[in-house]
C-alpha positions in Angstrom: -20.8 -18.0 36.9 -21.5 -21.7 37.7 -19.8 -24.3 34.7 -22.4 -26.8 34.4 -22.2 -30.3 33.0 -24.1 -28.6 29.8 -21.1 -26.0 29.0 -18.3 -28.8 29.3 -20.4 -30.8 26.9 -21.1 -27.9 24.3 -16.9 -27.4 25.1 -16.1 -31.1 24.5 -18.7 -31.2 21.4 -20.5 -34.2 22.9 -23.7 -34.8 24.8 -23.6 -34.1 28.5 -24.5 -38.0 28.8 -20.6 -38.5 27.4 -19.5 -36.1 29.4 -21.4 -37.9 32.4 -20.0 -41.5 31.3 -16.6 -40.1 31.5 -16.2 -38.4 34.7 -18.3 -41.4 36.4 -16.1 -44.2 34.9 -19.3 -46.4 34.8 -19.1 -46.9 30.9 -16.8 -47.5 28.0 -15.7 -44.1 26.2 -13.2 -43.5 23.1 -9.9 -42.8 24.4 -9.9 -39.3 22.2 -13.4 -38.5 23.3 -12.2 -39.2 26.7 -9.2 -37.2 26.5 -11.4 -34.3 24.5 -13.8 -34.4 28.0 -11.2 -34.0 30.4 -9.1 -30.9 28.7 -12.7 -29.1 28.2 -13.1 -30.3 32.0 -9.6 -28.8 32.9 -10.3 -25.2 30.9 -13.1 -24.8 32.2 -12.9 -25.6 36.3 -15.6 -27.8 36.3 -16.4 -29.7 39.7 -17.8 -32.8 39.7 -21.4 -33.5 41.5 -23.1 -30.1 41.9 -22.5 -26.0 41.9 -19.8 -24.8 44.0 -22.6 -23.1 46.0 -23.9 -26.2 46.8 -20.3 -27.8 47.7 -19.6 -24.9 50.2 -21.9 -27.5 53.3 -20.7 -30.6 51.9 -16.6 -31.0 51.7 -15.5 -34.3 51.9 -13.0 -35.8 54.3 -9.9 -34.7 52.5 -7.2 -32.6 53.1 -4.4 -32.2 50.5 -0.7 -31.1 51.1 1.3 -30.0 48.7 5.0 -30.1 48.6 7.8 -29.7 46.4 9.7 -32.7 47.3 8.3 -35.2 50.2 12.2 -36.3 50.2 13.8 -33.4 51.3 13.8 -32.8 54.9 12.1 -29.3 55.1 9.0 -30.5 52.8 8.7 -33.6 55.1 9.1 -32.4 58.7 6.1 -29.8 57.5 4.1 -32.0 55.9 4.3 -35.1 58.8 3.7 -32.1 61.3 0.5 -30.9 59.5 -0.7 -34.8 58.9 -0.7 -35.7 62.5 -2.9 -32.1 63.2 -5.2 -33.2 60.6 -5.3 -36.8 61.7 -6.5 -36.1 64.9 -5.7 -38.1 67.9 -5.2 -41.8 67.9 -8.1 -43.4 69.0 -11.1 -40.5 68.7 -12.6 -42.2 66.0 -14.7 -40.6 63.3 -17.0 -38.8 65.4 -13.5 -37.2 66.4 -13.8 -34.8 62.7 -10.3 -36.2 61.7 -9.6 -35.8 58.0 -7.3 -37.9 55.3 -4.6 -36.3 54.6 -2.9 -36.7 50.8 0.6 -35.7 50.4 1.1 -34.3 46.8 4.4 -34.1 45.7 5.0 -31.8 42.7 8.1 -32.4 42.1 8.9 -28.4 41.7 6.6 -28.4 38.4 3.9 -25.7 38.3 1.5 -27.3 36.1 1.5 -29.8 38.4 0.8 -27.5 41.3 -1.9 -26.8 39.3 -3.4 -29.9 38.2 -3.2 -31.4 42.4 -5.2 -28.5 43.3 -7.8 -29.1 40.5 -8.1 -32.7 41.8 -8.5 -31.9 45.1 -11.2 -29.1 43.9 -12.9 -31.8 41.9 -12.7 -34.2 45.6 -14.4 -31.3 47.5 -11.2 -31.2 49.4 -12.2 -29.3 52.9 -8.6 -28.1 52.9 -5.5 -27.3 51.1 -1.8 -26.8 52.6 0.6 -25.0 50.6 4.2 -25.6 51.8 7.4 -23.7 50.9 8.4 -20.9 48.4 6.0 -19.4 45.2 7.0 -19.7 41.6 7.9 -15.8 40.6 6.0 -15.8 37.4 3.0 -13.6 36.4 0.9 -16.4 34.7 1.2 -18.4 37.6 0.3 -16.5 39.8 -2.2 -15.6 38.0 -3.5 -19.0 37.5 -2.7 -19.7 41.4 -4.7 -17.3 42.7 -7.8 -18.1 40.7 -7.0 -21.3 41.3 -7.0 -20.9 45.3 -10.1 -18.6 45.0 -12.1 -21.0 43.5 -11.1 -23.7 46.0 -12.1 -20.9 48.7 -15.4 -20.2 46.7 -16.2 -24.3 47.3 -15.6 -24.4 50.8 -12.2 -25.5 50.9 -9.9 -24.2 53.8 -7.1 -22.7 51.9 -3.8 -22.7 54.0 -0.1 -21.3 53.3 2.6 -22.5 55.4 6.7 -21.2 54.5 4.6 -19.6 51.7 4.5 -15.7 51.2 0.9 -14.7 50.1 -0.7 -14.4 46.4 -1.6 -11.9 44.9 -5.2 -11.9 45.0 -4.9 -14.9 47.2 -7.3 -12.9 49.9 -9.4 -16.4 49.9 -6.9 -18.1 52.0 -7.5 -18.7 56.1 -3.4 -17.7 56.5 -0.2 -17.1 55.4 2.5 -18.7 57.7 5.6 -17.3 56.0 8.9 -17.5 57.5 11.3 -14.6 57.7 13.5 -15.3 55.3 14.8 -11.9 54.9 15.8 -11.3 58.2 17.4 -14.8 58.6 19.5 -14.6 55.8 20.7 -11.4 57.2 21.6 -12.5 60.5 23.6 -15.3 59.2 25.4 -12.6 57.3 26.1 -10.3 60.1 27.6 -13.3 61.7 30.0 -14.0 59.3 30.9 -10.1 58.8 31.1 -10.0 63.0 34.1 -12.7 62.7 35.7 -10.8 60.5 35.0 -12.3 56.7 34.5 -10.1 53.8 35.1 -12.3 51.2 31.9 -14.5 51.1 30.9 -16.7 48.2 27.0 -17.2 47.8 25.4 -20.2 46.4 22.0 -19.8 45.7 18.9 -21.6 45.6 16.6 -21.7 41.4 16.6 -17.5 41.0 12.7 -18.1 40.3 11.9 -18.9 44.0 10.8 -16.5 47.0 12.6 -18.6 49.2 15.7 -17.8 46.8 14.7 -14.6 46.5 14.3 -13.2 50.1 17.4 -15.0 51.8 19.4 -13.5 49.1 18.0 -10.4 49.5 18.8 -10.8 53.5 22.4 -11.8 52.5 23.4 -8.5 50.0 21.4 -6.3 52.9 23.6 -7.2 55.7 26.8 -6.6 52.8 25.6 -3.3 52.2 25.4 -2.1 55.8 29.0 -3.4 56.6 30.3 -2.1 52.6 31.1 -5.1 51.7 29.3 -5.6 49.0 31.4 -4.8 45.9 31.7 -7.6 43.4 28.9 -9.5 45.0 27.2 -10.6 41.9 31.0 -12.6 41.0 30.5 -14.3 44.2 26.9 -15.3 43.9 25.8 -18.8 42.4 22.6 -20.3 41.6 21.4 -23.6 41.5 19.0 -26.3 42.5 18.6 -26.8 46.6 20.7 -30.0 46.1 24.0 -31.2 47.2 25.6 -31.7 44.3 24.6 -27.8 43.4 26.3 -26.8 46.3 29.5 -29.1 45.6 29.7 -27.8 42.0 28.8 -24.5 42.4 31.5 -23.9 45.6 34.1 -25.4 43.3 32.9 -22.7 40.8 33.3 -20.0 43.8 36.5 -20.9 44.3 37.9 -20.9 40.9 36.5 -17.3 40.3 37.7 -16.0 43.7 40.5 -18.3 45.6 40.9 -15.7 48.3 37.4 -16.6 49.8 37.1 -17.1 53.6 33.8 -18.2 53.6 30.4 -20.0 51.9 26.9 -19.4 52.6 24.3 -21.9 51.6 21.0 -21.3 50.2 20.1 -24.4 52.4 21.8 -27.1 54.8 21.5 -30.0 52.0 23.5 -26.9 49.6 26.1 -26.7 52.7 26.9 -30.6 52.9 27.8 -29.9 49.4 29.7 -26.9 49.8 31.0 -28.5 52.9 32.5 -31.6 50.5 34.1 -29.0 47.6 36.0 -27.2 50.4 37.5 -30.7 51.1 38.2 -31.6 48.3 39.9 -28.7 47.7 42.3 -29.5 50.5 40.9 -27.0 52.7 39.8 -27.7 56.4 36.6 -26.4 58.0 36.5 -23.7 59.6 40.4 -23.1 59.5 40.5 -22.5 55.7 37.0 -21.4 54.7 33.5 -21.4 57.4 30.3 -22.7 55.5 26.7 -21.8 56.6 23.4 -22.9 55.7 19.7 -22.3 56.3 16.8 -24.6 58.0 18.1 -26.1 61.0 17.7 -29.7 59.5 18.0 -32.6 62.0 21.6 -33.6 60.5 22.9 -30.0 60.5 23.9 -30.3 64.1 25.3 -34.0 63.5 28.0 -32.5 60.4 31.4 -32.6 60.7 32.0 -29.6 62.2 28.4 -29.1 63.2 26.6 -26.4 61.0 26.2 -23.2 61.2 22.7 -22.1 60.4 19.5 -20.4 60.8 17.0 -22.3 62.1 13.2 -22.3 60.8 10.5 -24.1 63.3 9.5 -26.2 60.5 7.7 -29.0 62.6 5.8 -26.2 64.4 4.7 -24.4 61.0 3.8 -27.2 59.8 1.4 -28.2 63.0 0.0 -24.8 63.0 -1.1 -24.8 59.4 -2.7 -28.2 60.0 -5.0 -26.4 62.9 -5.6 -24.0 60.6 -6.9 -26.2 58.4 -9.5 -28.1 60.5 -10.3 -25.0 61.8 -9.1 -26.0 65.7 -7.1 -22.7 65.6 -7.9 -19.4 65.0 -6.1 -17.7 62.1 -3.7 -14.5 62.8 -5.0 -10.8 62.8 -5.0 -10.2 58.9 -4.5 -13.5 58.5 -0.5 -13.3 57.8 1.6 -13.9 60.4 5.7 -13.9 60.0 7.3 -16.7 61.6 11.0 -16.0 62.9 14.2 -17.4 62.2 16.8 -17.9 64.4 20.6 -18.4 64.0 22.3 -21.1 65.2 26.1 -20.5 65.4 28.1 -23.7 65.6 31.6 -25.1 64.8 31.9 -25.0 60.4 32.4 -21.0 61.3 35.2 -19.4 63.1 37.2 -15.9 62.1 39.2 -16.2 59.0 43.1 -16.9 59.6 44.0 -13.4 58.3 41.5 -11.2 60.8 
């Protein structure tokens, strides 16, 4: 049922002219009436200047992209790549159907994953990019997926991109998600192909797909080689930062000195990992290999260069900004599972004892 201006009044216990005065700007308003008006606003999904039937022929200009961190290389390769799609081409002019394109940086927070898409919904967005891993939490999902089906509902183009589709989140035009799985066990295989057995595994925040699905590519490719015995001892969690990966290799090597080897939830993890292996007094590859995950431009520049798997973040990225001006056509079922592919390079070798 369409929320009218009426219900967020009767929600907000004032007269829809309040209501009116607040959303428009155009005249003073209490700051606790104010702030009373927006939460019944927020409850109740209301969107600003007609029914969402109506909105469906009359989205405005905008596209939104949402990231976790416009800072870190695999948010901003995506999200530059998907900006210059939506763009359009220098020079074409409005008659060219270009679009703005809003970065929205949410800082990892679900709520305000949440409140960027309710903007965007109250903007009559005509498309929504979400990039990289899900939040593994019922209610949020829960609130994602009405979320994105109400977005979908208003016209809005709703696109996933290094995101592994919601439940419910049938709405969307695609899911671009990478193969996380299978790259996480390829690196493995690598490793267990030189000859390692003892591999410590720092992990990315446990409540992240991304986390999730390499991991579960990492203890797959253990199992098939039985090598998995005491794996949980040798696994670390931790934010996708450097420092995680410095503290949480020095942590690996306290609880198992005998380890030949560290893989990386990520290659900003690695450089981390990469610095407590120094520090240690241990030499790269000779003393312990590190691996990572991405591909990130400075990856190949390390010192050695980094092993890793590599994702085609730039191209993701493009494609999902097609997607969303509609200048490509989205895949059968509209999933599609984007490969990764390992890059072997000089930080792995075989340990000294195989």
């Amino acid at each position: 049922m369409t929320v009218t201006l009426a219900d967020v009044a009767a929600r907000a216990r004032v007269s829809p002219a309040t209501v009116s005065r607040v959303l428009n700007g155009n005249y003073p308003v209490a700051a606790a009436t104010r702030e009373r008006v927006l939460r019944a606003v927020d409850e109740l999904d209301y969107v600003l200047n007609g029914t969402a039937s109506s909105l469906a022929a009359a989205t405005s200009d905008l596209v939104g992209i949402l990231v976790n961190d416009i800072a870190d290389p695999f948010f901003g390769i995506m999200a530059g790549a998907a900006q210059t799609e939506i763009g359009g081409q220098e020079g074409t002019g409005r008659a060219g159907g270009e679009k703005l394109a809003v970065v929205c940086n949410t800082g990892g927070s679900p709520e305000r994953e949440l409140t960027y898409l309710t903007l965007l919904q109250r903007q009559r967005a005509a498309a929504v990019v979400l990039t990289g891993g899900a939040l593994e939490d019922p209610d949020h999902i829960a609130a994602m997926s009405g979320k994105l089906a109400r977005l979908a509902d208003a016209g809005t183009r709703v696109v996933l991109c290094g995101r592994p589709p919601l439940p419910g989140s049938e709405t969307a035009v695609a899911a671009l998600a990478f193969d996380n799985r299978g790259g996480g066990r390829r690196l493995t295989e690598h490793l267990l192909a030189l000859g390692h057995r003892r591999i410590g595994y720092v992990a990315g925040p446990p409540e992240r797909t991304t986390t999730r699905h390499r991991l579960e590519g990492h203890r797959a490719a253990l199992e098939a080689a039985d090598a998995a015995e005491g794996q949980d001892r040798l696994t670390v969690h931790g934010p996708y930062t450097r420092r995680s990966g410095y503290e949480a290799t020095l942590e690996l090597l306290r609880r198992a000195p005998d380890l030949t080897a560290v893989v990386a939830a990520n290659d900003t993890v690695a450089l981390g990992a990469c610095a407590a292996v120094r520090d240690r007094g241990l030499r790269i590859p000779q003393d312990i290999s590190v691996a990572g995950f991405d591909d990130l431009p400075f990856s190949v520049d390390a010192v050695p260069a980094l092993t890793t798997v590599r994702l085609p973040l730039y191209e993701a990225g493009a494609r999902a900004g097609r997607l969303a001006m509609g200048t490509e056509a989205p895949p059968p079922g509209g999933i599609a599972t984007i490969a990764a592919e390992l890059m072997a390079r000089a930080s792995t070798a075989p340990p000294r004892a195989a």
